[in-house]
C-alpha positions in Angstrom: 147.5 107.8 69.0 145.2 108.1 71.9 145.8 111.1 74.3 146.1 110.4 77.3 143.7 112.0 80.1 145.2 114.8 82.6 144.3 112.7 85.7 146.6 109.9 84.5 149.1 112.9 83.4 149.2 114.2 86.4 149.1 110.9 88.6 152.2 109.7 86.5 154.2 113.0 87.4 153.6 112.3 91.2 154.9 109.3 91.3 157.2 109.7 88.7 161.0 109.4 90.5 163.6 112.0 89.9 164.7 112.3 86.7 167.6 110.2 84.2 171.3 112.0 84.5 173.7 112.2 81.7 175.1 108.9 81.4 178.9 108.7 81.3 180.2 110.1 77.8 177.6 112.0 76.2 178.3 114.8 73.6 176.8 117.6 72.1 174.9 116.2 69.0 174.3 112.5 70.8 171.4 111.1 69.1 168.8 108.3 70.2 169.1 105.5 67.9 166.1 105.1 65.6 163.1 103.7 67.5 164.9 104.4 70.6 162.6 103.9 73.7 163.4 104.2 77.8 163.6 100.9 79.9 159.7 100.8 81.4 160.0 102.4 84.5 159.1 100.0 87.6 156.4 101.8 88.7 154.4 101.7 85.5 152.8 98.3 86.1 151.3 99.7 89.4 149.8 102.7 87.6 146.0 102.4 87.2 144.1 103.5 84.4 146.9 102.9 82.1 146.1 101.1 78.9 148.9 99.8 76.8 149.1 102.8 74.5 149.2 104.4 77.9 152.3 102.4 79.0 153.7 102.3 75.6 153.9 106.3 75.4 155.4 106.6 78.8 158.5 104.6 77.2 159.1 106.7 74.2 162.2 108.8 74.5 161.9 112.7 72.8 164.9 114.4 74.4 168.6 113.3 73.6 170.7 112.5 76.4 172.5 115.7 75.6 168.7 117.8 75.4 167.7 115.8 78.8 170.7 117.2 80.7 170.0 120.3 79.6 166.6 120.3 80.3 167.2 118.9 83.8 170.0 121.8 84.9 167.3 124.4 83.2 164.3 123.3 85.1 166.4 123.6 88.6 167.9 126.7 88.0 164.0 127.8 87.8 163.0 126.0 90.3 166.0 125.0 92.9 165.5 123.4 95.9 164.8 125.1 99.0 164.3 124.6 102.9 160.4 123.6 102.1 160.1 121.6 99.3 163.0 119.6 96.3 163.4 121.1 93.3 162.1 120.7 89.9 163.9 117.5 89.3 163.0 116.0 92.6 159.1 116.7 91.2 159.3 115.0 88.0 159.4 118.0 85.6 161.9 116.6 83.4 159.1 113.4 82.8 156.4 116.0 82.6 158.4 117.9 79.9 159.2 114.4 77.6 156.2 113.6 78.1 154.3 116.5 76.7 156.7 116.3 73.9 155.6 113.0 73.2 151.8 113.3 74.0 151.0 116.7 72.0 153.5 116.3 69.0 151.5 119.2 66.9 150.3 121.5 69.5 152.1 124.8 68.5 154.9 122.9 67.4 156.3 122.5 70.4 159.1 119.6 69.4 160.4 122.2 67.3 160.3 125.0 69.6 161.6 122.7 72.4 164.5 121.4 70.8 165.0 124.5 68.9 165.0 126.7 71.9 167.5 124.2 73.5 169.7 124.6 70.8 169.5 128.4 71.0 170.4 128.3 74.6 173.8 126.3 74.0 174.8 128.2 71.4 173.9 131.8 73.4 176.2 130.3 76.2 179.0 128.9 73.5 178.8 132.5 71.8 179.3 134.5 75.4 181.2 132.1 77.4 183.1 129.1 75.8 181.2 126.5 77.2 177.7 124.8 76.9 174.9 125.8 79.0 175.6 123.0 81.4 179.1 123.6 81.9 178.6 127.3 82.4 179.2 128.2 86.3 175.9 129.3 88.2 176.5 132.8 87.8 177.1 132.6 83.8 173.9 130.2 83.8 172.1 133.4 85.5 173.5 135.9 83.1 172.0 134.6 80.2 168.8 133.5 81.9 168.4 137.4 83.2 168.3 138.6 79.6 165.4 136.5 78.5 163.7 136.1 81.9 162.1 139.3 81.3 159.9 139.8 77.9 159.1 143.8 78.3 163.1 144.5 78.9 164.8 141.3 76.6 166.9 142.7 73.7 165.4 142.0 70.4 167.7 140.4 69.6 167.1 137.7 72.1 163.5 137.0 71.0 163.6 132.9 70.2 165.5 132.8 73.6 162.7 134.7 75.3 159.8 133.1 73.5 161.6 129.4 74.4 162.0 130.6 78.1 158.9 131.8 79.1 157.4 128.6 77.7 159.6 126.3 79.2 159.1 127.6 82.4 155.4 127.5 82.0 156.0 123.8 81.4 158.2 123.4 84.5 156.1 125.4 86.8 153.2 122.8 85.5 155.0 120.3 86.2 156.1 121.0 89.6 152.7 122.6 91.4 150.6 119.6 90.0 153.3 117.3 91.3 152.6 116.0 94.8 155.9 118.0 95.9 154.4 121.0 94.6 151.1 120.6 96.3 153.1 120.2 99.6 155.0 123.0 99.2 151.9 125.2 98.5 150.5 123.6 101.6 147.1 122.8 100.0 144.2 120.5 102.1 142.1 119.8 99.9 138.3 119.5 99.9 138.0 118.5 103.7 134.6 117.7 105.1 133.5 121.2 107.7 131.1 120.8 110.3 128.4 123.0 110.5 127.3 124.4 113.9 125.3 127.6 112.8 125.5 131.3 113.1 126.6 132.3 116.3 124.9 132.7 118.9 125.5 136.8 119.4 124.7 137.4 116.3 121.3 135.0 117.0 120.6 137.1 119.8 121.5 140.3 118.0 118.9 139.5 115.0 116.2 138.3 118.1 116.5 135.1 117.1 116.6 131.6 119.3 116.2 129.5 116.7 116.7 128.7 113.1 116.0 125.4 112.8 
């Protein structure tokens, strides 16, 4: 399958809207039916650059609706929303993420560390508190988060959960400061045209210089 270019990676993540909830009645262990794909997003058709492999990838689905939610609490609690910019859902991480799932199947076996690092963080949450990773309150969330957050002080024991972390959030923090929402936030112009004017003029008169031209 074709990859498909960064530009048109990252120009689909800008424009991408906020991400899918969990529709009503989902489960633990929901599964997309076999050839499975996501209704083509309006927007595609105005993308440029987009050939139909393109558009065709864009619809695939990866992430059960069970994994999506899950991925879309996750990416907020890394990166919530704040009084300058909306938060990693509002960006399009959660489309990044699938996406990447979809476009780079064999790089570092990422489907299998994605899903199984998912997996990992239910049961981690299930085994401590009960409940799902989801339904966890923020501050339970945080708890486990804390412990694999941090690679030089994380238990040993907590090694898949560290290892799945710290590349999630690279994935998320991708996401979101190549997204035009990130780029806002970081308050970035640009290459702007400058104007010129020469040195000035005390430090002309300084060197005993009138004119460089």
């Amino acid at each position: 399958m074709k990859k498909i270019s960064r530009r048109d990676t990252l120009y689909y993540i800008t424009l991408a809207g906020v991400a899918a909830g969990l529709p009503a009645g989902c489960k633990p262990g929901d599964k997309p039916a076999e050839g499975e794909t996501h209704p083509e997003p309006e927007s595609i058709d105005g993308l440029t650059g987009l050939s139909e492999e393109d558009k065709l990838l864009l619809q695939q689905k990866f992430f059960t609706d069970y994994e999506r939610e899950t991925v879309r609490v996750l990416a907020n609690r890394i990166i919530p929303a704040d009084d300058r910019s909306g938060n990693a859902e509002a960006a399009g991480c959660v489309h990044f993420i699938e996406f990447m799932m979809l476009d780079f199947p064999e790089e570092f076996e990422m489907q299998t560390k994605m899903r199984g690092g998912l997996a990992w963080l239910n049961y981690e949450c299930m085994k401590r508190f009960n409940l799902d990773f989801v339904s966890c309150s923020e501050a339970q969330q945080t708890a486990v988060l804390d412990d694999i957050a941090w690679p030089d002080s994380a238990p040993p024991e907590l090694s898949q959960g560290v290892e799945f972390f710290n590349m999630f959030r690279d994935f998320t923090a991708t996401a979101f400061w190549t997204s035009k929402i990130g780029i806002e936030d970081l308050q970035f112009m640009g290459n702007k045209p400058t104007v010129w004017d020469g040195p000035p003029q005390a430090w002309l008169d300084r060197l005993g210089v009138s004119d460089l031209g």
